[in-house]
C-alpha positions as CSV (number, residue, x, y, z in Angstrom):
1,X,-2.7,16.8,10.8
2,X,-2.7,16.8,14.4
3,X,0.2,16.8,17.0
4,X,-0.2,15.3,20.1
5,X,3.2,15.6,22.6
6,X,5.5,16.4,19.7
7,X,4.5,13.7,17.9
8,X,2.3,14.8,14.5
9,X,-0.5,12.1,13.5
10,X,-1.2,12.9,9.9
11,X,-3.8,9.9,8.8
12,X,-7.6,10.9,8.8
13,X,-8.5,7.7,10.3
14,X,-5.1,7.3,12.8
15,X,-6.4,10.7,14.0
16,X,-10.0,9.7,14.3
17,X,-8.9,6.4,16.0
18,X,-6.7,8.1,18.3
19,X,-9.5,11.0,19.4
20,X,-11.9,7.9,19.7
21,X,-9.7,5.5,22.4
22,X,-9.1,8.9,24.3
23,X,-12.7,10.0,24.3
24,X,-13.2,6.5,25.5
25,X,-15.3,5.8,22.2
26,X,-13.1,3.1,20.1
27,X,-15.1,0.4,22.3
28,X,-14.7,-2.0,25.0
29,X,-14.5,-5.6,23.2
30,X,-13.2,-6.3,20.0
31,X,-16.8,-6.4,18.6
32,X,-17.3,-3.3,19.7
33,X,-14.4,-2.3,18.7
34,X,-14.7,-3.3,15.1
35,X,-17.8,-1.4,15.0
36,X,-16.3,1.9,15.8
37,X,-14.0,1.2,13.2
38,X,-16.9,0.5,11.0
39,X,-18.4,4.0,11.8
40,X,-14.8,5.2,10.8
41,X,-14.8,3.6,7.5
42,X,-18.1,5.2,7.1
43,X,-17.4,8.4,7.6
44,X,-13.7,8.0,5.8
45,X,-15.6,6.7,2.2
46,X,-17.9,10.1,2.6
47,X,-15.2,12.2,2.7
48,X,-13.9,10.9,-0.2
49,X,-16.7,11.2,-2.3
50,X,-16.7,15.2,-1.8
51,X,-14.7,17.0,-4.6
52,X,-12.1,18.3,-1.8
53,X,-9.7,18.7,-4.8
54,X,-11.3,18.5,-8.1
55,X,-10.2,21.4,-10.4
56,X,-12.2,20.4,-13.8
57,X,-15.6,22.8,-13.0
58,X,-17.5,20.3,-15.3
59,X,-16.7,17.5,-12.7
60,X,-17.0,19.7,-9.4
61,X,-20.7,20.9,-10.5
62,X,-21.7,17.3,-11.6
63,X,-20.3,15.8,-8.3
64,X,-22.1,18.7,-6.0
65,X,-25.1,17.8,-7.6
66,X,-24.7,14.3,-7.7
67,X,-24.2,14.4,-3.6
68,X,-26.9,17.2,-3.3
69,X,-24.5,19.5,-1.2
């Protein structure tokens, strides 16, 4: 979560988009543009694959291994 004027942004990639068009790295056309979002995606499907949450130790082992982390 992140709050920005009062306002809370509370989606991974709304928050990474947001950080990205201030830092003045979302792009300047829409090609470049779609690749930022691209990057994004990227990163977005990582996270996902890490057991953030997983609370069977059979599965959080197997996964660690699995992703070598």
């Amino acid at each position: 979560m992140m709050e920005v004027d009062g306002q809370i942004i509370s989606q991974s990639g709304a928050i990474i988009r947001y950080i990205a068009r201030k830092c003045g790295l979302a792009g300047r056309t829409d090609l470049e543009e779609a690749k930022a979002d691209m990057v994004i995606e990227i990163i977005l499907d990582i996270m996902m694959t890490i057991p953030w949450s997983e609370t069977d130790p059979v599965k959080k082992v197997k996964t660690k291994n699995y992703l070598n982390i």
